[in-house]
Residue frames as a rotation matrix with the C-alpha (Angstrom) as fourth column:
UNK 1
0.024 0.896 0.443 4.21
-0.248 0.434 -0.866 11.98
-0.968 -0.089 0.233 -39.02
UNK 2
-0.850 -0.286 0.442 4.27
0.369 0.276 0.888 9.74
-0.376 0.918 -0.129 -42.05
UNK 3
-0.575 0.815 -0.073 1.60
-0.577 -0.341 0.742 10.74
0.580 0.469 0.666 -45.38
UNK 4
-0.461 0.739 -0.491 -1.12
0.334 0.657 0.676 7.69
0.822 0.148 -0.550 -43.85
UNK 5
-0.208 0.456 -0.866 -1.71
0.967 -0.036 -0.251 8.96
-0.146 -0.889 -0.433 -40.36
UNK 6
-0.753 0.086 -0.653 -1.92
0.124 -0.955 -0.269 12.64
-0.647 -0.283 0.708 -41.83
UNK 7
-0.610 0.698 -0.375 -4.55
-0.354 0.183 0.917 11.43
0.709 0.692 0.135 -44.47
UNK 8
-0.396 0.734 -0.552 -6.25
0.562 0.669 0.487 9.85
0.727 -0.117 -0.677 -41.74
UNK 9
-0.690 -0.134 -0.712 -5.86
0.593 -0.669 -0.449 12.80
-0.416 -0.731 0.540 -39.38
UNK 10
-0.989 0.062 -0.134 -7.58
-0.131 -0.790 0.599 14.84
-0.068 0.610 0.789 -42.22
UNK 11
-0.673 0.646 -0.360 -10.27
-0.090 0.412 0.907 12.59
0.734 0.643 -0.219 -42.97
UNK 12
-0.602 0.286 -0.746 -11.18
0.726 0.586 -0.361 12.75
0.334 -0.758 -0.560 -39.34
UNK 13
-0.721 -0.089 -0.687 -11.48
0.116 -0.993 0.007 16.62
-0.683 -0.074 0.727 -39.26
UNK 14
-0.892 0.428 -0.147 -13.51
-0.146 0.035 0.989 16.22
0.428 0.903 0.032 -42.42
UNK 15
-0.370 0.667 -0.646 -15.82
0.624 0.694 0.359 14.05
0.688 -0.270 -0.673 -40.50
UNK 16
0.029 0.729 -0.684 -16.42
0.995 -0.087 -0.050 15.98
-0.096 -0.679 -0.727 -37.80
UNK 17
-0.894 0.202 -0.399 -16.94
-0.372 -0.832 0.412 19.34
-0.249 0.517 0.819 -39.79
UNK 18
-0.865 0.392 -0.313 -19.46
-0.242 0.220 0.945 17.40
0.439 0.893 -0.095 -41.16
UNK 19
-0.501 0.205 -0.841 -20.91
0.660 0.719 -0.218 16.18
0.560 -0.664 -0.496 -38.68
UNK 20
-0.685 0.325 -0.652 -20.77
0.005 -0.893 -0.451 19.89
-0.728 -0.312 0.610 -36.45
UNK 21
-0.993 0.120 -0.005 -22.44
-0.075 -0.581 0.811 20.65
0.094 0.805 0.586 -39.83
UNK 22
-0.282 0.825 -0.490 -25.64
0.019 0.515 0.857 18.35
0.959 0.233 -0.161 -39.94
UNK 23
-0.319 0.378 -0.869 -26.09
0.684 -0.543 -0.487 19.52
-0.656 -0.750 -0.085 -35.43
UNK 24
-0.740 0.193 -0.644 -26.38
0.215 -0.839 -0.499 22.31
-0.637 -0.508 0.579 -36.22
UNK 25
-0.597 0.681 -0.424 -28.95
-0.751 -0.287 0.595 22.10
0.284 0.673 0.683 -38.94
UNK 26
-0.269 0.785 -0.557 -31.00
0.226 0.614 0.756 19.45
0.936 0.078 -0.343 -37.13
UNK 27
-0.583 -0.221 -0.782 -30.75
0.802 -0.002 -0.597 21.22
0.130 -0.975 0.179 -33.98
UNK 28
-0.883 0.320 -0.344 -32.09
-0.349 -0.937 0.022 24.71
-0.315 0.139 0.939 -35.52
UNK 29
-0.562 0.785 -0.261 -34.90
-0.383 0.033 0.923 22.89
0.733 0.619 0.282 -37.37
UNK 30
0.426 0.662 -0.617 -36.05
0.253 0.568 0.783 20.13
0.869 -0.490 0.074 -33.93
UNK 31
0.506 0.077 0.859 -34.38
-0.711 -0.527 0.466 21.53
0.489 -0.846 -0.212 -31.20
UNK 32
-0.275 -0.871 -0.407 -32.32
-0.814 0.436 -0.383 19.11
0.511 0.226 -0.829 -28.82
UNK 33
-0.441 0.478 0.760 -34.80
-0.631 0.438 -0.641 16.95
-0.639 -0.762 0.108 -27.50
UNK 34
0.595 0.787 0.164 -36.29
-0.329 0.425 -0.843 16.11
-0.733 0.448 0.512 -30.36
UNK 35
0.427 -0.632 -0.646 -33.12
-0.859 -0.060 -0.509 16.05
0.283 0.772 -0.568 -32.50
UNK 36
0.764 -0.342 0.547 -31.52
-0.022 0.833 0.553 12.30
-0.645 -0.435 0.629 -32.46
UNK 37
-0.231 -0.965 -0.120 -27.70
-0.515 0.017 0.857 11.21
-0.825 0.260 -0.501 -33.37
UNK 38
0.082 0.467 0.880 -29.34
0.497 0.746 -0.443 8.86
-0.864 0.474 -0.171 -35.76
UNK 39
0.748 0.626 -0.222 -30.25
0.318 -0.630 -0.708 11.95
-0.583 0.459 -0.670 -37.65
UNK 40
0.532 -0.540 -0.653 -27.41
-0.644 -0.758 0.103 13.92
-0.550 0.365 -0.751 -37.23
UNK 41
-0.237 -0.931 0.279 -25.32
-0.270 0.339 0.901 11.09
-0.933 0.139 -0.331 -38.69
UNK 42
0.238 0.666 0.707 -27.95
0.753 0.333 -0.567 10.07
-0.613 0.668 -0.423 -41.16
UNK 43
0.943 0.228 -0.241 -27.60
0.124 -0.917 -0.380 14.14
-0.308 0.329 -0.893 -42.42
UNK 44
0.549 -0.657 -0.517 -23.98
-0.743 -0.667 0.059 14.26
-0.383 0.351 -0.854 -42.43
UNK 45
0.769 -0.145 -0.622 -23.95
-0.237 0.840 -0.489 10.75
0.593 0.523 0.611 -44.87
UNK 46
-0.546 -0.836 -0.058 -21.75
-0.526 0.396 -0.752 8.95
0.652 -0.380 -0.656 -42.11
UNK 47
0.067 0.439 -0.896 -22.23
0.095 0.891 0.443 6.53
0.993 -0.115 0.018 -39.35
UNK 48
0.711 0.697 0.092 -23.39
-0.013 -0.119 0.993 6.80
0.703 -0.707 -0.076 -35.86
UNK 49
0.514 -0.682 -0.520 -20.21
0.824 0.562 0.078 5.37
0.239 -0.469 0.850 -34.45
UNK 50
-0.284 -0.948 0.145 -18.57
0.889 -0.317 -0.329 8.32
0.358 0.036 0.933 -35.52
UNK 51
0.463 0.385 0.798 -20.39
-0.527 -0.605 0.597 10.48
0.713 -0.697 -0.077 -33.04
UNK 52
0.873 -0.354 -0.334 -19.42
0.454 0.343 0.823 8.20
-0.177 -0.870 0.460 -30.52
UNK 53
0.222 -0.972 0.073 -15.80
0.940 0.194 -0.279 8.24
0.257 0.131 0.957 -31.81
UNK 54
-0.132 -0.080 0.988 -15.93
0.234 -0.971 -0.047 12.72
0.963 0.225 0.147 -32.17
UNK 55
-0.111 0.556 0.824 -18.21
-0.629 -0.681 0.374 13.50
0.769 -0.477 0.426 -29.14
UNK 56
-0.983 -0.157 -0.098 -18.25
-0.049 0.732 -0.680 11.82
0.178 -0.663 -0.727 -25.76
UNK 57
-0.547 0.837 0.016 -22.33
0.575 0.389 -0.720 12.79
-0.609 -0.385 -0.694 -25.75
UNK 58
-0.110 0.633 0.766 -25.29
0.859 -0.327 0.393 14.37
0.500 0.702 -0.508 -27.40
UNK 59
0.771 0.200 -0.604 -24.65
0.526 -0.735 0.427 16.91
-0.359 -0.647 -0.672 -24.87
UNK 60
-0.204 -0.964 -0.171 -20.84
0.172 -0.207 0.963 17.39
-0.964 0.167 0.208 -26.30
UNK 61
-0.155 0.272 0.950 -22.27
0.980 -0.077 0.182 17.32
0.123 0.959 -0.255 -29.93
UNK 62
0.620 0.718 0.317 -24.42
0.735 -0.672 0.087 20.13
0.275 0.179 -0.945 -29.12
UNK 63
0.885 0.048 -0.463 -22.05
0.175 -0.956 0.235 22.38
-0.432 -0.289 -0.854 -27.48
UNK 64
-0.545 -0.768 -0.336 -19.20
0.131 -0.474 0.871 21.90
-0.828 0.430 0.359 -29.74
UNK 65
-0.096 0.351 0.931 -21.83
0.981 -0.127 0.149 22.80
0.171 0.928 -0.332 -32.64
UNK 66
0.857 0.516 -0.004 -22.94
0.502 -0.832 0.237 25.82
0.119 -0.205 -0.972 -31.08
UNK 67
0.115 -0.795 -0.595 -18.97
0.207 -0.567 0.797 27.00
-0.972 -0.215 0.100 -30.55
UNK 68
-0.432 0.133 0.892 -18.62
0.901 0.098 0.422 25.73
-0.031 0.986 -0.162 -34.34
UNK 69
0.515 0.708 0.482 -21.75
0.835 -0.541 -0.097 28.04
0.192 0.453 -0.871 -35.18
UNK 70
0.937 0.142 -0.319 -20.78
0.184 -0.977 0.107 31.32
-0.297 -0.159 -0.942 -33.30
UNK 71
-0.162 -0.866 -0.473 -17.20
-0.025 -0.475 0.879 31.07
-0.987 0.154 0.055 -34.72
UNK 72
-0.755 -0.307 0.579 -18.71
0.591 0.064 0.804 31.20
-0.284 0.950 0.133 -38.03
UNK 73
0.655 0.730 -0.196 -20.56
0.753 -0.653 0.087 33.93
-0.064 -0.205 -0.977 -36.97
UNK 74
0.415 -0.776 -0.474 -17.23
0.228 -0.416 0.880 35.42
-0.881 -0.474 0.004 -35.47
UNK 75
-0.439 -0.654 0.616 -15.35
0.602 0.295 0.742 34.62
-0.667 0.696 0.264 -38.71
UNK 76
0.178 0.740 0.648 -18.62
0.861 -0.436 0.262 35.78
0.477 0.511 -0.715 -41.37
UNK 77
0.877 0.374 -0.303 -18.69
0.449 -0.862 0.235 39.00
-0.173 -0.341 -0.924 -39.12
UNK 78
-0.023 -0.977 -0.214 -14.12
0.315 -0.210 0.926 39.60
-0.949 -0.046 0.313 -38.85
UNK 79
-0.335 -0.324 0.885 -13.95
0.933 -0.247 0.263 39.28
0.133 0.913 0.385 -43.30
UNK 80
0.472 0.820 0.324 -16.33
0.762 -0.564 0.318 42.38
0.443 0.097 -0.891 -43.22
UNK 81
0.993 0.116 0.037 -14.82
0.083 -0.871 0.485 44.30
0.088 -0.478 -0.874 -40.85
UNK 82
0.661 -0.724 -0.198 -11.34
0.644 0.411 0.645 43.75
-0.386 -0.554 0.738 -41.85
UNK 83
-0.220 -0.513 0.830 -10.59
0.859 -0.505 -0.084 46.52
0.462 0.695 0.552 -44.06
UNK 84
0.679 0.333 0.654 -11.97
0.016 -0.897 0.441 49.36
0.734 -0.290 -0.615 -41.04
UNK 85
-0.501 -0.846 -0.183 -9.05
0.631 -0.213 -0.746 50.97
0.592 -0.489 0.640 -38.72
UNK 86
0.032 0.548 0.836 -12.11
-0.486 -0.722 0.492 52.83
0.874 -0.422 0.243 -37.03
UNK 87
-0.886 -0.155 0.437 -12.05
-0.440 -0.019 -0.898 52.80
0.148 -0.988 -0.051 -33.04
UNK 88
-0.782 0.507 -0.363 -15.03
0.546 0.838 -0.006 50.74
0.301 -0.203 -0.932 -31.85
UNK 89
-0.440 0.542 -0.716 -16.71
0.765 -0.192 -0.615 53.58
-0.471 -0.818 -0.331 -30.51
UNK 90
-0.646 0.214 -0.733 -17.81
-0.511 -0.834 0.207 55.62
-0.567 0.508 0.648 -33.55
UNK 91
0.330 0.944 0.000 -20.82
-0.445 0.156 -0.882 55.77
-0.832 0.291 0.472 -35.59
UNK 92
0.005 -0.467 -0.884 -18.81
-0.995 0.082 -0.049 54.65
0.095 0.880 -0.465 -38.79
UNK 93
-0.893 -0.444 -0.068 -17.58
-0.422 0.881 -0.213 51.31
0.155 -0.161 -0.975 -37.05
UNK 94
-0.333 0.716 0.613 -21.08
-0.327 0.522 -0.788 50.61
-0.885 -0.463 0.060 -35.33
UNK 95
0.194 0.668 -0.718 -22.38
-0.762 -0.358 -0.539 51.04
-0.617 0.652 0.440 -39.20
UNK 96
-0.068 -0.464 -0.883 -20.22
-0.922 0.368 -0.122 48.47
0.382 0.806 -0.453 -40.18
UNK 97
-0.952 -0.205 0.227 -20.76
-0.261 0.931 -0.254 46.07
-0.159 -0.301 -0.940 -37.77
UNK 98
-0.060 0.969 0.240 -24.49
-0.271 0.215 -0.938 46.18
-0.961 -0.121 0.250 -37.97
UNK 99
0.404 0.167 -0.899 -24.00
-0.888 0.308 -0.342 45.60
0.220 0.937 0.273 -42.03
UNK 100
-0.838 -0.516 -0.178 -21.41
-0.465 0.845 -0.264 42.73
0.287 -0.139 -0.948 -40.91
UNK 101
-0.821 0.260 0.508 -23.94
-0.278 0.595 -0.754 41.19
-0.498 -0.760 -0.417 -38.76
UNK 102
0.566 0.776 0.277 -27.16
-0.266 0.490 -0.830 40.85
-0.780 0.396 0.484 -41.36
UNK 103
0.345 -0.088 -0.934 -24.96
-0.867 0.352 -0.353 39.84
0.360 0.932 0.045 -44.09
UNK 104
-0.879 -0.454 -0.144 -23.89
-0.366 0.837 -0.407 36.50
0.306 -0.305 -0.902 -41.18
UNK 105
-0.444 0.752 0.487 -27.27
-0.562 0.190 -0.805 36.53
-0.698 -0.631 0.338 -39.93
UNK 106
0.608 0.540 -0.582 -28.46
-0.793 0.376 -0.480 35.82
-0.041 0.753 0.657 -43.81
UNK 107
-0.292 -0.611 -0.736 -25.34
-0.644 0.694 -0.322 33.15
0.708 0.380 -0.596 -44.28
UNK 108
-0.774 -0.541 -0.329 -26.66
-0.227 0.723 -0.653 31.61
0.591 -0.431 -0.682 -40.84
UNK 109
-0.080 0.808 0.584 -30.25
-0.771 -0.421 0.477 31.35
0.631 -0.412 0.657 -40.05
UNK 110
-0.148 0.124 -0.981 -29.30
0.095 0.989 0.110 28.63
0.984 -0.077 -0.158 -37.95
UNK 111
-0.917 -0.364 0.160 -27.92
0.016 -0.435 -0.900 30.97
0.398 -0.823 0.405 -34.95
UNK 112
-0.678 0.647 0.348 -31.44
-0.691 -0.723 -0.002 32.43
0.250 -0.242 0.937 -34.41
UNK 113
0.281 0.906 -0.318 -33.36
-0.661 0.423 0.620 29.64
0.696 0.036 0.718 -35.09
UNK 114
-0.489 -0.345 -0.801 -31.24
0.673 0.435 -0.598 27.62
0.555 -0.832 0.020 -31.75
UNK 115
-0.997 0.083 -0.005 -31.11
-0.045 -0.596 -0.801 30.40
-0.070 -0.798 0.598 -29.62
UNK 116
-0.321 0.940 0.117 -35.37
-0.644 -0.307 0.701 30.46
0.695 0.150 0.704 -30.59
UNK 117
0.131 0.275 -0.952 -35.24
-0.148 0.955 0.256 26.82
0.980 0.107 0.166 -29.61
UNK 118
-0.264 -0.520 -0.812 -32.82
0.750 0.419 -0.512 27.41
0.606 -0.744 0.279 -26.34
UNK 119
-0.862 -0.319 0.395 -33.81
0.130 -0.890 -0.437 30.83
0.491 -0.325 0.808 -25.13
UNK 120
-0.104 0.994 0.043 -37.39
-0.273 -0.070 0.959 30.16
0.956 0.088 0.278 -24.53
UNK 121
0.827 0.317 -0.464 -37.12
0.227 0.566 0.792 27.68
0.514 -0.761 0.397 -21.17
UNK 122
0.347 -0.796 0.496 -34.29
-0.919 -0.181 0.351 27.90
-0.190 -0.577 -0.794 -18.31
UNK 123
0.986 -0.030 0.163 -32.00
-0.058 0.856 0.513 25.27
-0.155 -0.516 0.843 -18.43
UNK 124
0.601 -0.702 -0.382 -28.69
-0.130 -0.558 0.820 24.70
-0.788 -0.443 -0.427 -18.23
UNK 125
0.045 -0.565 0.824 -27.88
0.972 0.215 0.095 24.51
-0.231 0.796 0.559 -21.87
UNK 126
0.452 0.134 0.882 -29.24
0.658 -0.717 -0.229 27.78
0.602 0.684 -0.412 -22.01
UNK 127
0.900 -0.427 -0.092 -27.33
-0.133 -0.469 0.873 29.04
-0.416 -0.773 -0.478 -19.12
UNK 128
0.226 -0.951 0.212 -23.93
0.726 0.309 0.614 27.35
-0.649 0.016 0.761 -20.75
UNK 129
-0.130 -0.368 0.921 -24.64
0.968 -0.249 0.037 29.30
0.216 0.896 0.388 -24.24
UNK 130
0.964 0.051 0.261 -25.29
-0.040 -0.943 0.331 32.72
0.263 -0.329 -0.907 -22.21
UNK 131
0.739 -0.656 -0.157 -22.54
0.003 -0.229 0.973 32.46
-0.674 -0.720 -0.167 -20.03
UNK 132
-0.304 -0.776 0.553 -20.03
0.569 0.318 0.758 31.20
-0.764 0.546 0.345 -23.21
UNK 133
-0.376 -0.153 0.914 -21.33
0.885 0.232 0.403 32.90
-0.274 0.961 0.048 -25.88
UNK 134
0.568 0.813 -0.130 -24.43
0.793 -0.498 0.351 35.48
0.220 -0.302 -0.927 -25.08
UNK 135
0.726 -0.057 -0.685 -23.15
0.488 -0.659 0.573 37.50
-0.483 -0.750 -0.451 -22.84
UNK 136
-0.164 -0.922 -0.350 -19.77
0.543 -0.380 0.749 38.71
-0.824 -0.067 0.563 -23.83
UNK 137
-0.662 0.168 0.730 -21.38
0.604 -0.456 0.653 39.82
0.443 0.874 0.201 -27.29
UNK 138
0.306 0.947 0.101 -24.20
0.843 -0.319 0.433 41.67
0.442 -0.047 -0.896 -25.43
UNK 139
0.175 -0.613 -0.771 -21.77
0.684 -0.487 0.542 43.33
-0.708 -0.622 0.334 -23.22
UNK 140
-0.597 -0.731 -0.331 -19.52
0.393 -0.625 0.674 44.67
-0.700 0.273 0.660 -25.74
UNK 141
-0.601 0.426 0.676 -22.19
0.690 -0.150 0.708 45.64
0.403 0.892 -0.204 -28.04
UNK 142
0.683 0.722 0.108 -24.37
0.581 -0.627 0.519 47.46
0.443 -0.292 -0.848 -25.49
UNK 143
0.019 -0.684 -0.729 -21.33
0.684 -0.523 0.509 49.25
-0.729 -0.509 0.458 -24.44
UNK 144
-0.742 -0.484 0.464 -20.50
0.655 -0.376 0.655 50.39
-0.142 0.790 0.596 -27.53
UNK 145
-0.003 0.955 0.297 -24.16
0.641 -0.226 0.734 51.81
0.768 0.192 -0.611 -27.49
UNK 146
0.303 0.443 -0.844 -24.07
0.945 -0.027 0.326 53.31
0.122 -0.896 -0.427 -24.65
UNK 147
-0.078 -0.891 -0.447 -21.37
0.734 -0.354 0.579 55.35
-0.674 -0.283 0.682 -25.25
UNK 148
-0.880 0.194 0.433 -22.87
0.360 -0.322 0.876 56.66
0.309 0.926 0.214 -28.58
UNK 149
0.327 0.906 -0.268 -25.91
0.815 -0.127 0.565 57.21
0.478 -0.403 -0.780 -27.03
UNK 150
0.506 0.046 -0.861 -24.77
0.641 -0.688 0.340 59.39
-0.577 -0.724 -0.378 -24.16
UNK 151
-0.825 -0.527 -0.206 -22.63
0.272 -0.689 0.672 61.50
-0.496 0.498 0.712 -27.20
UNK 152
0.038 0.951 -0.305 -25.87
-0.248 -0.287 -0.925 61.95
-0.968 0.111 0.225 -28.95
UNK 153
-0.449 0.085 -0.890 -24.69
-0.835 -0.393 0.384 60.50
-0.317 0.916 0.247 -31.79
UNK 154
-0.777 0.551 -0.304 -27.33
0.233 0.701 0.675 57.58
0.585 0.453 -0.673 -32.54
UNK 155
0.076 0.995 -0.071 -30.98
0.118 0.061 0.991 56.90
0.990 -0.084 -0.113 -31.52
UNK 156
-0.763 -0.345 0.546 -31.91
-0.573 -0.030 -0.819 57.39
0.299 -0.938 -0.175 -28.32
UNK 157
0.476 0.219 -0.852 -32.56
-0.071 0.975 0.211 53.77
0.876 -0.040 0.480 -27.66
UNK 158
0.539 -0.174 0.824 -32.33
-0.671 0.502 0.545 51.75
-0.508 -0.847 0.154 -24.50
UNK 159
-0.663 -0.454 -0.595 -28.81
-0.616 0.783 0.088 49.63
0.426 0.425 -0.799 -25.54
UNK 160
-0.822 0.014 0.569 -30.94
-0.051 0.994 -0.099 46.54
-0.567 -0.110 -0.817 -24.16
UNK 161
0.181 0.858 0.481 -33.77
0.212 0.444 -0.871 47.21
-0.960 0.260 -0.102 -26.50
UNK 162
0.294 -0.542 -0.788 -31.42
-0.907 -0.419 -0.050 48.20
-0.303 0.729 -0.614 -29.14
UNK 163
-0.801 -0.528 0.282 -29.24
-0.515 0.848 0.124 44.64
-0.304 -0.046 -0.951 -28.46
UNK 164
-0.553 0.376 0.744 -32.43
0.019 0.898 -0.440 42.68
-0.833 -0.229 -0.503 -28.50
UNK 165
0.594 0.500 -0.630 -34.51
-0.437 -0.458 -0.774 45.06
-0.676 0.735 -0.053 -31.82
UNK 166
-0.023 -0.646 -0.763 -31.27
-0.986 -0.111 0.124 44.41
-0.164 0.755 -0.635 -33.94
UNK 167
-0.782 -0.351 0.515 -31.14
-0.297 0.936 0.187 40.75
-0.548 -0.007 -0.836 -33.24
UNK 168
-0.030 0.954 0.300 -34.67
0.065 0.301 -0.951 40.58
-0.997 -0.009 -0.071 -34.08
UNK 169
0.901 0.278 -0.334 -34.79
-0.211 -0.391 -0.896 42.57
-0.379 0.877 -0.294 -37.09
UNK 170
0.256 -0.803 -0.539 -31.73
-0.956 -0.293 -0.018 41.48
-0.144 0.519 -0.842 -38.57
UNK 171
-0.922 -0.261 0.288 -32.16
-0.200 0.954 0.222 37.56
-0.332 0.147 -0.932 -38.28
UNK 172
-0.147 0.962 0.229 -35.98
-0.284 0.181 -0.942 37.45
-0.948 -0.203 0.247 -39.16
UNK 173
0.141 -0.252 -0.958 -35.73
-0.881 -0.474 -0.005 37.67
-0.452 0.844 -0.288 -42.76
UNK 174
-0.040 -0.418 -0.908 -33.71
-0.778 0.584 -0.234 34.97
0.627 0.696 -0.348 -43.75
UNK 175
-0.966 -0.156 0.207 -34.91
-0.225 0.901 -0.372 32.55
-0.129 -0.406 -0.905 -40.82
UNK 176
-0.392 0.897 0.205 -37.87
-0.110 0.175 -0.978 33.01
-0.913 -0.406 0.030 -42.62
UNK 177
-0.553 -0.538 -0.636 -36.66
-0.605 -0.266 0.750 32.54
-0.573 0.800 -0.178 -45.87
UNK 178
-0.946 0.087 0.314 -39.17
0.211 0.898 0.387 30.35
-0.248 0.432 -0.867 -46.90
UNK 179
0.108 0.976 -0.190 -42.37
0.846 -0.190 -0.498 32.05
-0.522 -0.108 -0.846 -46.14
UNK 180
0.222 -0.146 -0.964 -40.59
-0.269 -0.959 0.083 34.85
-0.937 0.241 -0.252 -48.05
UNK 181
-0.918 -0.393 -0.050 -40.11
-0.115 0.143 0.983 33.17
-0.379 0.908 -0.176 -51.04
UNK 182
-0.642 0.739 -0.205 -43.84
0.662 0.399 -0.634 32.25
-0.387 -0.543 -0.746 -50.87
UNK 183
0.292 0.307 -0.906 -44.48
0.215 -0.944 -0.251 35.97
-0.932 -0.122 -0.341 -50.34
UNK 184
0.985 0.039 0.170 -42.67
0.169 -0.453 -0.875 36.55
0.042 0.891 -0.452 -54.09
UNK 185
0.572 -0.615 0.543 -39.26
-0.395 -0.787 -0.474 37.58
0.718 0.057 -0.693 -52.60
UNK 186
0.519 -0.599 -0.610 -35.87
0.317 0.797 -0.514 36.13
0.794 0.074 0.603 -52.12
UNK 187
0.976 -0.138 -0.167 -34.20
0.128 -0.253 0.959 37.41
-0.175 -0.958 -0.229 -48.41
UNK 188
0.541 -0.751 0.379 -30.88
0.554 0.658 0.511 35.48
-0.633 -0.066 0.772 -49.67
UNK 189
0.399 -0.461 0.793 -30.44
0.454 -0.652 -0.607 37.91
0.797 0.602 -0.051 -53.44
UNK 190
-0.363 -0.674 -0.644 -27.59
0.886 -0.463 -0.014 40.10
-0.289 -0.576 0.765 -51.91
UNK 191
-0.941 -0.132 0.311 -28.92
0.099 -0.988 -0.120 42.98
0.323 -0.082 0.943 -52.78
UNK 192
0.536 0.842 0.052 -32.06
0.153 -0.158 0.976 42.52
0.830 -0.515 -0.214 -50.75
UNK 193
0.579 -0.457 -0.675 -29.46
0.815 0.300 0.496 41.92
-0.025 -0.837 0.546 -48.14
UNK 194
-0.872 -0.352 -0.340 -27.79
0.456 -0.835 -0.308 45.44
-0.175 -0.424 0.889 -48.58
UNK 195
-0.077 0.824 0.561 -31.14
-0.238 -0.561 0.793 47.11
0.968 -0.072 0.239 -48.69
UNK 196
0.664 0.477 -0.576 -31.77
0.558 0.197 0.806 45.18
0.498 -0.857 -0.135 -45.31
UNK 197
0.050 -0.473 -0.879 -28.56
0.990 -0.090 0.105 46.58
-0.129 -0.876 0.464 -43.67
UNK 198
-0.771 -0.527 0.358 -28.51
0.363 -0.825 -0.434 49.59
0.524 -0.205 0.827 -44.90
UNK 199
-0.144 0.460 0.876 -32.02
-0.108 -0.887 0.448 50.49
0.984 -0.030 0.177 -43.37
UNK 200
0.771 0.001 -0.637 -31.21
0.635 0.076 0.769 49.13
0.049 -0.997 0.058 -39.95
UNK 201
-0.676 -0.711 -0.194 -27.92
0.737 -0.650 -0.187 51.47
0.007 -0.270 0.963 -40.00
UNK 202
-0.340 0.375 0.863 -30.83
0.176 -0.875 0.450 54.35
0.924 0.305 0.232 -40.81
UNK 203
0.367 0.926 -0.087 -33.17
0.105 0.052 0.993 53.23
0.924 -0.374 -0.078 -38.17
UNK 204
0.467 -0.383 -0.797 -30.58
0.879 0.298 0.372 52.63
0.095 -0.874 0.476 -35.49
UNK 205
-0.589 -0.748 -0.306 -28.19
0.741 -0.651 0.165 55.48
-0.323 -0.129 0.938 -36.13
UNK 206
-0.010 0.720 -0.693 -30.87
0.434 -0.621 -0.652 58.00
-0.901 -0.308 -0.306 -37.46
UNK 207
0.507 -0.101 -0.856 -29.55
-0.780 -0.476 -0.406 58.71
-0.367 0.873 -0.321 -40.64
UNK 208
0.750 -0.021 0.661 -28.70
0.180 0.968 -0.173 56.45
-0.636 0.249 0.730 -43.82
UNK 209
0.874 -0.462 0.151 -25.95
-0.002 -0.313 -0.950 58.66
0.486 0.830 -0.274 -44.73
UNK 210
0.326 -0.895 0.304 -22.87
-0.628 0.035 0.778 56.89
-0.707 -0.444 -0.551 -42.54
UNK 211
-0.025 -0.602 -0.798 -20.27
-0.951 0.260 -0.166 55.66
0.307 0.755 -0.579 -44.96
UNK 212
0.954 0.268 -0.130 -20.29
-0.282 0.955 -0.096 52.07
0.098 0.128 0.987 -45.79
C-alpha cells in the first residue's frame, strides 16, 4: 500500500472515531429517537455523508457506538487492573475492580446515562445491548459475588442487588456532574473519585481496610 491510500485509510478511522464519538454523546444526552444524524455529524464537525459512507444506518451508528463505549469501558477498567496477579475470586481483586470501575464510570458518564435512556422500555435495542454487552458482565460479576458471599468474606448482599447498588452508586456522581458542581463540589477532582471508591469497597466488602 502506497503513503496516499494509507493517509486516506487513516483519515477515515479518524472520522469515524469521531463520529462513534459525537453518538455517543448525543445519544446519552437525547436518547435514539430523538437523537438525529444531522446532529451527530454537526457534533463531530463533519458531514452527514460520512455517516452514510461509515454506517449503513442510524441503527448501525448506534450499535457500533455502544461497542465503541463498552470497550472503553473494557479498556478504562484492563489499565487499572493490570498490575494485580490476584485470582478473580478474592476480596483483594473484587477491591480493585470496584475502584477500576468508578474511576471509568467518572471518565464515562455516558454508559449510564444510555443504558438510563435504553433500559427503561423493552425493545430490541435493549434486548441487543443485554444480550451483547449486559449480560456477560452481570454474569461474571455476580459470580464472583457469589462465591465471596457463600465464604463469608464480603456483605451479605443478594449478588443481584449488589450488581445493580454498585452500578447505581458508582455512576451517579459524575452523571450528575453538573448538579454537583451547583451543589459546591467537583465529582471529576480525582481525589473525590478515590474517596468515592474507596467507600464503596467499605460498604460492599465490610471493611475499608483491603489493600488498594
Amino acid at each position: 500500500m502506497t503513503n496516499a491510500p494509507r493517509r486516506r485509510q487513516a483519515r477515515s478511522e479518524i472520522t469515524r472515531t469521531r463520529l462513534l464519538d459525537a453518538a455517543l454523546r448525543e445519544f446519552a444526552a437525547h436518547g435514539f429517537e430523538a437523537t438525529s444524524t444531522r446532529a451527530i455529524a454537526t457534533a463531530a464537525e463533519t458531514q452527514q455523508p460520512q455517516i452514510n459512507y461509515h454506517f449503513s444506518s442510524k441503527e448501525a451508528l448506534w450499535q457500533a457506538a455502544v461497542d465503541h463505549l463498552f470497550g472503553r469501558l473494557d479498556d478504562a477498567v484492563q489499565q487499572r487492573m493490570e498490575v494485580s496477579s490476584q485470582a478473580p475470586e478474592t476480596r483483594s481483586s473484587l477491591a480493585q475492580q470496584l475502584r477500576a470501575f468508578v474511576h471509568a464510570a467518572a471518565r464515562l458518564p455516558e454508559l449510564n446515562r444510555i443504558m438510563v435512556h435504553e433500559a427503561t422500555v423493552a425493545s430490541d435495542r435493549l434486548t441487543w445491548i443485554v444480550d451483547r454487552h449486559t449480560r456477560p458482565r452481570f454474569e461474571s460479576l455476580t459470580r464472583t459475588w457469589r462465591a465471596l458471599r457463600s465464604k463469608g468474606l464480603v456483605a451479605d448482599i443478594d449478588e443481584t442487588v449488589f450488581y445493580y447498588s454498585l452500578v447505581g452508586a458508582a455512576s451517579l456522581p459524575y452523571v450528575n456532574a453538573p448538579e454537583a458542581l451547583l451543589l459546591g463540589h467537583d465529582t471529576l477532582d480525582e481525589t473525590f473519585i478515590d474517596l468515592h471508591a474507596d467507600a464503596l469497597v467499605a460498604m460492599f466488602l465490610g471493611s475499608n481496610g483491603v489493600e488498594r
